[in-house]
N, C-alpha and C positions, 0 to 999 in steps of 0.2 A: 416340260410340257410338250404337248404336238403342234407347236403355232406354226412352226417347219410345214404343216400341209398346207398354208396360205402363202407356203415360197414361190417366189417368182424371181430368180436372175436379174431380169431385168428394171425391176423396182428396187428403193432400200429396204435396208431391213425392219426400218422403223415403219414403214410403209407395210411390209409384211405383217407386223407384231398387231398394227390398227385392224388392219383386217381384221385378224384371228382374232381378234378383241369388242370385233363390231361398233369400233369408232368411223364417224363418219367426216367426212374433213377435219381430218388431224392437221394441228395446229406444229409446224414444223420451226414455226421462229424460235431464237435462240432461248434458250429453257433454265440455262445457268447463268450466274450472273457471281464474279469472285472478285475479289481486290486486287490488281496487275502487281505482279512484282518488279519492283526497283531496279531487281538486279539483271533483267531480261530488257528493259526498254532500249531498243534502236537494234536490238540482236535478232537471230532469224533461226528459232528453234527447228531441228530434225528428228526425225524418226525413225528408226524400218524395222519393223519386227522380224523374227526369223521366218514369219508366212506371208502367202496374199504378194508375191514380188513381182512387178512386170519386168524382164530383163532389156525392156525398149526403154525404161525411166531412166534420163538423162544424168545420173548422180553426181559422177566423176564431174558433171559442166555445171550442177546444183552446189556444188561445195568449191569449186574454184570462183564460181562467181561470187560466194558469199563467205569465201572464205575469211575475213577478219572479222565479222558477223556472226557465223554459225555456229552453233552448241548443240548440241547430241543430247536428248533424253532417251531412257528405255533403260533395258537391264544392261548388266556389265558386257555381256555374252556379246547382246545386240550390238553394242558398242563397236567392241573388236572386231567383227564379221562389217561393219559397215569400214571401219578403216581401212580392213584387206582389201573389200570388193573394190573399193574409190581409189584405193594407192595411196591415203593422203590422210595427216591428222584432223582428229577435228574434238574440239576441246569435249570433255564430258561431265556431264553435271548429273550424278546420283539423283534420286529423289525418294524420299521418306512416305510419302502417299500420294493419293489422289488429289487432294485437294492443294499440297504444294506443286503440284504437276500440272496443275491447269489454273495457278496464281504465276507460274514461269509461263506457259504460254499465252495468256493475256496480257501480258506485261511487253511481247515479244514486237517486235513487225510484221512478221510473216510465220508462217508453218509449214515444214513440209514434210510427209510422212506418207506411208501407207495406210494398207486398211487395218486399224490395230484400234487397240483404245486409246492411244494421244490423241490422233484424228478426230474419231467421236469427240473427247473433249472440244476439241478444238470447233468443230461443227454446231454441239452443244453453246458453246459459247458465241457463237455467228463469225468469229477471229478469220481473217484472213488466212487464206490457208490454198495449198499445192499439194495433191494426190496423186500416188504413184498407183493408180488405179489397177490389177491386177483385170485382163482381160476377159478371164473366165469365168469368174465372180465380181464385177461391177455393182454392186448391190447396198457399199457402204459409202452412201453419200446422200447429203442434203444441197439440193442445187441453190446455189445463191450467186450473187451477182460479183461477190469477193471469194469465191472456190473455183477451183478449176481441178478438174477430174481426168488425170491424162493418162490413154491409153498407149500410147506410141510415146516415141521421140521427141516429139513435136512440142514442143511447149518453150514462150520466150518469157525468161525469169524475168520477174520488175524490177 
């Protein structure tokens, strides 16, 4: 479709899509709701897809600090490409769909990824969650009081 003519940079997308939709206070609370998986509680899933990267997101100090914690979703590709960029392993957990892919991240402590579709899930589901915001495109985020959207460096992990 053309809902792209109601883009604005500086809004989300989902904020775009209402426009073009002529929804009027879109309701942004958390819209999904899945069964946490077991095997993710106390762990602090990651992300990065191969787009959307700010080169100021602090990785290399997001994976040392959560290193006996942190597990890798996305494809195998991503995987690789994040363990070069970091210098550092970080275990990886394949996933079968959608819906096991965001029963591992509600299960989790934290999230941290870029703008890809983990995030959305993660968003979708209200989850506690760390954005490596992409400067030029800021547009995939829902603001909440457990998300942080970081543009620079600057961010102190919990």
């Amino acid at each position: 479709s053309d809902w792209r003519t109601c883009y604005k940079s500086y809004r989300s997308l989902a904020e775009c899509q209402g426009d073009y939709f002529g929804l009027e206070n879109l309701d942004l609370s958390p819209w999904i709701k899945v069964t946490p998986s077991e095997e993710t509680k106390g762990r602090v899933i990651m992300a990065r897809s191969l787009r959307y990267w700010n080169h100021s997101f602090p990785w290399m100090r997001a994976v040392r600090t959560y290193r006996k914690e942190a597990l890798f979703v996305g494809l195998e590709e991503e995987h690789k490409v994040f363990e070069q960029v970091t210098r550092m392993k970080v275990e990886y957990r394949p996933t079968k769909d959608l819906l096991e892919l965001a029963q591992l991240i509600a299960g989790s402590t934290l999230f941290l990824g870029n703008q890809s579709c983990p995030i959305w899930l993660a968003m979708a589901m209200g989850h506690p969650l760390i954005q490596e915001t992409a400067y030029k495109n800021p547009d995939s985020k829902i603001i909440r009081d457990n998300a942080l959207f970081i543009t620079s460096g600057n961010v102190n992990f919990p």
